[in-house]
C-alpha positions in Angstrom: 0.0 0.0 0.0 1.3 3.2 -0.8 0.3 6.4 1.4 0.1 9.8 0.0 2.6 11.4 2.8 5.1 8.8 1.7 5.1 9.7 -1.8 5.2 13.0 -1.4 8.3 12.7 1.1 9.9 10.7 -1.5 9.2 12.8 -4.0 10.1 16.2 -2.1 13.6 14.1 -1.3 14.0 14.1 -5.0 13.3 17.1 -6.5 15.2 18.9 -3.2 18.6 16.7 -4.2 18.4 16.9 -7.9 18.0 20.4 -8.9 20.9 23.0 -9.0 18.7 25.6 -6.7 20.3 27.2 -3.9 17.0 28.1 -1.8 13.9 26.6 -1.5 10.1 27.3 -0.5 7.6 24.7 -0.4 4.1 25.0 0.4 2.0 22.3 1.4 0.4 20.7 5.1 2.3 19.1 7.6 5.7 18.5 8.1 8.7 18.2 5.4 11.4 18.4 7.5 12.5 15.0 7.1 13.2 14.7 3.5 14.7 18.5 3.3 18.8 18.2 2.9 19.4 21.2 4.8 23.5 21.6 4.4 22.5 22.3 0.4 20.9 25.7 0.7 21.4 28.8 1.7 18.0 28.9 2.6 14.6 26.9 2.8 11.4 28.2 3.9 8.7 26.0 4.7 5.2 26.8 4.7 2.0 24.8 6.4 -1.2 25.6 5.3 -3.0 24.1 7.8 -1.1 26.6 10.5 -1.5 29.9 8.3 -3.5 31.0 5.7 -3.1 30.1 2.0 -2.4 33.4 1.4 1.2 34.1 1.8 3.1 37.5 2.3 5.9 38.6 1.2 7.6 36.2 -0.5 11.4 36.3 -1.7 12.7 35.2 -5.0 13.4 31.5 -5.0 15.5 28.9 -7.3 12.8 26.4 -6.4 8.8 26.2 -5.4 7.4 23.1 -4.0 3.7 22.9 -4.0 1.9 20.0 -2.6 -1.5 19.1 -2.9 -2.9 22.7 -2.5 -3.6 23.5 -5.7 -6.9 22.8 -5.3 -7.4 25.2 -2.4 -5.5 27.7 -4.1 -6.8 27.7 -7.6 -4.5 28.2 -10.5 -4.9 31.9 -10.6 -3.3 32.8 -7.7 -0.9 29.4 -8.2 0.2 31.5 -11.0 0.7 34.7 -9.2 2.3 32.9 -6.7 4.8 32.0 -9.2 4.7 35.4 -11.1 6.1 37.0 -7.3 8.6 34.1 -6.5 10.3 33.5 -10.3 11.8 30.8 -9.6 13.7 28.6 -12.0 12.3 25.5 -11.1 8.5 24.6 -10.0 7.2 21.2 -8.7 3.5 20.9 -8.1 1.7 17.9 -7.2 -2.5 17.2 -7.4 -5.7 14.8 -7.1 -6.2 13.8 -11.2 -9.9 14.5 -10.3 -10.4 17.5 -8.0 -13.3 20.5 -7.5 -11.5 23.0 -8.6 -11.6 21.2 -12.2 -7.4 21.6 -12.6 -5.5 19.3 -15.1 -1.9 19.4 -16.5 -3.5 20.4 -19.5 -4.6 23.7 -17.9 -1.8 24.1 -16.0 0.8 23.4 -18.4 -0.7 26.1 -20.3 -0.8 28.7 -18.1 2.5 28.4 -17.5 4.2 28.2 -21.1 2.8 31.5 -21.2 4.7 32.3 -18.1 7.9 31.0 -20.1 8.0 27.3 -18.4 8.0 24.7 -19.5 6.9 20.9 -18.5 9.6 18.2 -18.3 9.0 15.7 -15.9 5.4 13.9 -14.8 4.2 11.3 -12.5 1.4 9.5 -12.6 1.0 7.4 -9.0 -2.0 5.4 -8.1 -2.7 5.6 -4.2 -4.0 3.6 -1.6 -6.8 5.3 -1.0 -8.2 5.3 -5.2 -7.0 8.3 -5.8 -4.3 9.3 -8.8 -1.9 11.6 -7.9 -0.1 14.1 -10.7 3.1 15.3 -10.5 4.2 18.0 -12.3 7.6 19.4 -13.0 8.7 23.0 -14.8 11.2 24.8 -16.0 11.8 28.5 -17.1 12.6 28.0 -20.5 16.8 29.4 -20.2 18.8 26.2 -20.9 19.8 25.7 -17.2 21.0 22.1 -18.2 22.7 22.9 -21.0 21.0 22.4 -24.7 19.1 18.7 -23.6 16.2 19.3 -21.4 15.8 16.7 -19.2 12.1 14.5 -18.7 10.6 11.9 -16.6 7.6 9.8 -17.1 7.0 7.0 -14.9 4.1 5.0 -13.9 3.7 3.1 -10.6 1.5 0.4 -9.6 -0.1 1.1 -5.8 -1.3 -2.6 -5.1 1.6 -5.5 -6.0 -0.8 -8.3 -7.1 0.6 -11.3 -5.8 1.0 -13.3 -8.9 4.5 -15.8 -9.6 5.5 -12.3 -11.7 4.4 -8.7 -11.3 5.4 -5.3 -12.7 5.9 -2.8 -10.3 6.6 0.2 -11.6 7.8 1.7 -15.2 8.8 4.5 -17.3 11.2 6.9 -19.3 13.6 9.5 -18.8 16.0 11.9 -20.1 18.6 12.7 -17.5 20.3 16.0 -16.6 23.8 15.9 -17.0 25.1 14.0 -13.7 21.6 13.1 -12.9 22.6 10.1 -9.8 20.3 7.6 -7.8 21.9 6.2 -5.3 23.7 4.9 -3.4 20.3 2.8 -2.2 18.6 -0.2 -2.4 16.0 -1.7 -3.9 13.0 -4.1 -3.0 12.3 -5.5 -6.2 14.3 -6.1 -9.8 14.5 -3.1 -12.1 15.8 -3.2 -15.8 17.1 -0.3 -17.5 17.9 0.0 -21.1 19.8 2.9 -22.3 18.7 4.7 -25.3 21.0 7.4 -25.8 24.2 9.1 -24.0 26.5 7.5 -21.5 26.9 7.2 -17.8 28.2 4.6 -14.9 26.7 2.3 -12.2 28.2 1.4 -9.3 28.1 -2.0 -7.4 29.6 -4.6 -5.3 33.1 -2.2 -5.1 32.8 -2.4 -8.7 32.2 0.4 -11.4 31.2 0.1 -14.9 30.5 2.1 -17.9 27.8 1.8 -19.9 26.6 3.9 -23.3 23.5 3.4 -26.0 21.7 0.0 -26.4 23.3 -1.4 -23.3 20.9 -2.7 -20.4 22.1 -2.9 -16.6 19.7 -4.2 -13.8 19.2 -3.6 -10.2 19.0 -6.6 -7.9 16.8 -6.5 -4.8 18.6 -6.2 -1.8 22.0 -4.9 -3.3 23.1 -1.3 -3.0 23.5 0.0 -6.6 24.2 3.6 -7.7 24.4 4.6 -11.2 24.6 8.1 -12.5 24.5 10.3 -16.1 27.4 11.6 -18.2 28.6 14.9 -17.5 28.7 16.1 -21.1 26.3 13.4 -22.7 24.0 12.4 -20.1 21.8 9.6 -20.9 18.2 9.0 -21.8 17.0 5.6 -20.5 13.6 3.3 -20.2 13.1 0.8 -17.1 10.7 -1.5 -15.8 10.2 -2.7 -12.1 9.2 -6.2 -11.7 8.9 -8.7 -8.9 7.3 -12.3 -8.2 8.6 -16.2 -7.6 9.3 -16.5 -11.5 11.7 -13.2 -11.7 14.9 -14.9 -10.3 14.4 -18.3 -12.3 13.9 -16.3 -15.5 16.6 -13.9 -15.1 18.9 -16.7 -13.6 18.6 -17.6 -17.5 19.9 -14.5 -19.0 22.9 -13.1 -19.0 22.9 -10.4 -15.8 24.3 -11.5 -12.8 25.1 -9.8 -9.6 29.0 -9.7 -10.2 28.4 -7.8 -13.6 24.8 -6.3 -13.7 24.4 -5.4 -17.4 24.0 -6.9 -21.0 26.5 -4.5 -23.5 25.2 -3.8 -26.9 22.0 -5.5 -26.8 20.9 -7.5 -30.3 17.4 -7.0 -29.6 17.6 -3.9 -28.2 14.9 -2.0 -30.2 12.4 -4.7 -29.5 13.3 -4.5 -25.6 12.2 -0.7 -25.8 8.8 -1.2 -27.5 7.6 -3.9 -24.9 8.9 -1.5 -22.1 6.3 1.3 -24.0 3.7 -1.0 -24.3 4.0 -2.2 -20.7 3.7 1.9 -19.9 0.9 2.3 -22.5 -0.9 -0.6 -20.7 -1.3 0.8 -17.6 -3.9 0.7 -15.2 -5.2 0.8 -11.8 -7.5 -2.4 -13.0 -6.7 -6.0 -12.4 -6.8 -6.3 -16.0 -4.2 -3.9 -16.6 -2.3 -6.2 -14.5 -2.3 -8.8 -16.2 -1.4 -7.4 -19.5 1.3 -6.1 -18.3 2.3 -9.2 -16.8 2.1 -10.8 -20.3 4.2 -8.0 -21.9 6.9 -8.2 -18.9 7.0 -12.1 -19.9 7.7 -11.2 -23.2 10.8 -8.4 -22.6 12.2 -10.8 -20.5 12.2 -13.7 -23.4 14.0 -11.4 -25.5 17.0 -11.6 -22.6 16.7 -14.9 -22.5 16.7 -15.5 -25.9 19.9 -13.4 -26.3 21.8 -15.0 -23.0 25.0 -16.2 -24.8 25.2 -19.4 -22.8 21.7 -19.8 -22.2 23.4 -21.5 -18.8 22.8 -24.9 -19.7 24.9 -25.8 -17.1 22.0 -24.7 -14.4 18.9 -25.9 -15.7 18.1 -29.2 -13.5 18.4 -27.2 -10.7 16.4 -24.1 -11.9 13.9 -26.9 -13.5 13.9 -28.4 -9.9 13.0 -25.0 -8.0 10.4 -24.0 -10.7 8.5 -27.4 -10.2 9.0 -26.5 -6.0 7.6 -23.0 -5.9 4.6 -24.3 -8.2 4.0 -26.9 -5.4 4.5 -24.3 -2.5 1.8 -21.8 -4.6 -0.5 -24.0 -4.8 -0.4 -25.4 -1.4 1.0 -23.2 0.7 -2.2 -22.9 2.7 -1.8 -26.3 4.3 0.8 -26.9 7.0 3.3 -28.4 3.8 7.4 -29.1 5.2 10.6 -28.8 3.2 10.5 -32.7 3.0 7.0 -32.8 1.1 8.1 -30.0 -1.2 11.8 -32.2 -2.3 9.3 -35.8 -2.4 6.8 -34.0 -4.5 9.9 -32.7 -6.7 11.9 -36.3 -6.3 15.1 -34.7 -4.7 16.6 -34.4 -1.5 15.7 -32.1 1.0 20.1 -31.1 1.3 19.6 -31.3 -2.5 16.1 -28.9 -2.8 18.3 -26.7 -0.6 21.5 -26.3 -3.2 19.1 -25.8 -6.3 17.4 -22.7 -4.1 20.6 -22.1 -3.3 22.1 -21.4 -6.2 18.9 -20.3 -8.0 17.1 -17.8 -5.8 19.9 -17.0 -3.1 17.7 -18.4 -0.3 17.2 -21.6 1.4 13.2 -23.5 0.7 12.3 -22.6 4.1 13.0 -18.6 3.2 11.2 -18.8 0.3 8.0 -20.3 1.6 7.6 -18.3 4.9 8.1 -15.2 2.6 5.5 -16.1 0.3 3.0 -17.1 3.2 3.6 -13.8 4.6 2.9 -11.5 1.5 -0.3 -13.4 1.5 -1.1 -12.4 5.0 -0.4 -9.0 4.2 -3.4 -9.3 1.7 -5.6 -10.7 3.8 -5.0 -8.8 6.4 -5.4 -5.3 4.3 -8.8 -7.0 2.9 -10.2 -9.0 4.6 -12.1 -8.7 8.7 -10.2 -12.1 9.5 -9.1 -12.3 12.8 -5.2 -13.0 13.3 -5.7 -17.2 14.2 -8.0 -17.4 10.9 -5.3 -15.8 9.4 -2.7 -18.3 10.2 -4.8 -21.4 9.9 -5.4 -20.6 6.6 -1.4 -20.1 5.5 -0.6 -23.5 7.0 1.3 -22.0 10.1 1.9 -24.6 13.0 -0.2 -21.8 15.4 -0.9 -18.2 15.4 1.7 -17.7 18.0 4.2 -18.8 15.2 2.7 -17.0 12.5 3.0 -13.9 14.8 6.7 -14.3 15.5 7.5 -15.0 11.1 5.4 -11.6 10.5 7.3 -9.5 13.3 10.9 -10.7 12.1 9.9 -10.2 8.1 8.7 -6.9 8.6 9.1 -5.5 12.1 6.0 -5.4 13.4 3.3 -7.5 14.4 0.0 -8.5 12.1 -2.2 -6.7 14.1 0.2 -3.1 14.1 0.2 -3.8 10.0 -3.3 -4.0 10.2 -4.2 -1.0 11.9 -1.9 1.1 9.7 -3.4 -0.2 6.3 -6.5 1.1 7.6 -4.8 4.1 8.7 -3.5 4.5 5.1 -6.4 3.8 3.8 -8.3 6.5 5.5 -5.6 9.0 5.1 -4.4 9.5 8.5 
């Protein structure tokens, strides 16, 4: 679930780090401290809405202007003026898609231009609570980056459906010249393939450089950063993905975690069209889901298809952990061991634990608790089950137990990740 302070956290984190501004002001409710990087500027000046009025005297020039979700009590025409008093190079402005004061990028985009900036970088982010929320991004129309503009459009999905393979978020962008991310971890797998430019990644206390129709990937897990050319920055696609098949199916390509990229891919204009279509089918609905499922199947075929040794070497025991986790997913609500997974799959239990191993990085055991507890996570989010129900129907040995796996995967008890789903939901 994905709560609308979060994002907007994340998101202020972001824009605050990446832009060359030297003061700040950001408008919006409640409290931004935590994502402001003071040492950077000379000055930030933060503004709550809910403690003063919307109206907002005397403001100084500034080399950035946050606005968060208070367009709609503002109204563009005095956004606007807002922005005619403050000039400041950069503007970042985030809304409800569907609001009562009837504003749209379309609308605002416009105003704008004819206040000489102009829109490179949107978001499109489907919350928790049904709502879509916009992100918009301007730019006085000087060159500030030199003569390539940069631009983001990404899509992410709000509710991971728990399917063997899921996307998770995707999109394009054209970097500013040193444009970083990083040094950070991931929770999922994300592909990028590079369409134009240069730039580096960093990983593992290794560094390599990367240009035009390469691909590099981020493991979950492992700290990564990668950053944009100084003089040729580059312009790249990526899609987020996640599920029991992704490290079976990527186990046959040719990325690993020692050297995270594929140079000079053959296929490389065909991986970039399924990476559009997977944006251009997306959706808040299940069945925008599943299509995009499909189309992720098929971008990562065109890896496998490439993979120069097709790993051979690896494919009993990748055959033998694809045969396990189908067992596990379809009887993981029934108090199944290790030992009936390896009979079903007519291995060893020492052996079912080298093929996971080797395959997935994790032992059988790992695997299967972690599985049983996304599924709680769901239930507990949707349905009024009580915490014993809960665990009798994900084949735990007692709710005690079942207790104790969800506090040590994610720090908190069922009940605490209960209450704030609800608290999410309700937009507390």
């Amino acid at each position: 679930m994905i709560s609308t302070e979060k994002v907007l956290l994340e998101m202020l984190a972001t824009q605050l780090g990446k832009y060359p501004a030297s003061t700040a002001i950001i408008l919006g409710e409640g409290d931004p401290s935590p994502a402001v990087p003071w040492e950077k500027f000379n000055s930030v000046r933060i503004l709550d809405t809910r403690r003063q009025p919307v109206v907002i005297p005397r403001l100084e020039p500034s080399d950035l202007l946050v606005v968060n979700l208070i367009l709609e009590k503002m109204g563009c025409d005095f956004f606007v003026n807002v922005i005619d008093r403050v000039k400041p190079q950069f503007v970042c402005c985030s809304f409800y898609m569907e609001n009562s004061s009837g504003i749209t990028e379309e609308i605002l985009a416009g105003r704008l231009l004819q206040k000489s900036y102009n829109l490179f970088s949107r978001n499109e982010i489907s919350l928790s609570n049904g709502k879509t929320l916009i992100h918009l991004d301007f730019m006085v129309s000087s060159h500030v980056f030199g003569t390539r503009e940069p631009s983001r459009f990404s899509y992410k999905v709000a509710s991971r459906e728990l399917m063997s393979l899921s996307v998770y978020n995707v999109g394009f962008q054209k970097c500013e010249a040193n444009y970083q991310w990083g040094p950070g971890v991931r929770d999922h797998y994300v592909i990028h393939y590079v369409v134009s430019g240069c730039g580096r990644i960093e990983t593992l206390d290794k560094e390599f450089s990367l240009k035009e129709g390469d691909c590099f990937i981020c493991y979950p897990g492992t700290q990564i950063m990668y950053r944009a050319d100084a003089r040729d920055p580059w312009e790249y696609e990526w899609i987020g993905f996640a599920g029991a098949d992704a490290s079976v199916i990527l186990n046959s390509t040719d990325f690993t975690r020692d050297a995270p990229f594929v140079r000079s891919v053959a296929n490389g204009r065909k991986v970039r069209d399924k990476i559009r279509e997977i944006y251009d089918a997306r959706g808040r609905g299940f069945s925008n889901s599943i299509r995009m499922t499909g189309l992720l199947h098929e971008l990562l075929a065109c890896f496998v298809d490439e993979s120069s040794s097709r790993k051979t070497h690896n494919s009993a025991a990748r055959e033998y952990v694809r045969m396990a986790v189908d067992y596990m997913m379809e009887n993981y609500s029934y108090p199944i061991s290790i030992e009936d997974v390896a009979s079903y799959v007519g291995i060893s239990r020492s052996q079912m634990f080298r093929c996971f191993e080797s395959v997935l990085g994790i032992s059988p055991k790992e695997y299967l608790t972690d599985y049983r507890i996304k599924q709680a996570c769901t239930m507990l989010e949707s349905t009024s089950l009580n915490i014993t129900a809960i665990a009798n129907s994900l084949g735990f040995e007692s709710s005690l137990y079942f207790s104790r796996a969800f506090h040590k995967a994610l720090s908190m008890s069922p009940s605490e990740y209960r209450k704030n789903s609800v608290d999410q939901e309700s937009g507390k």
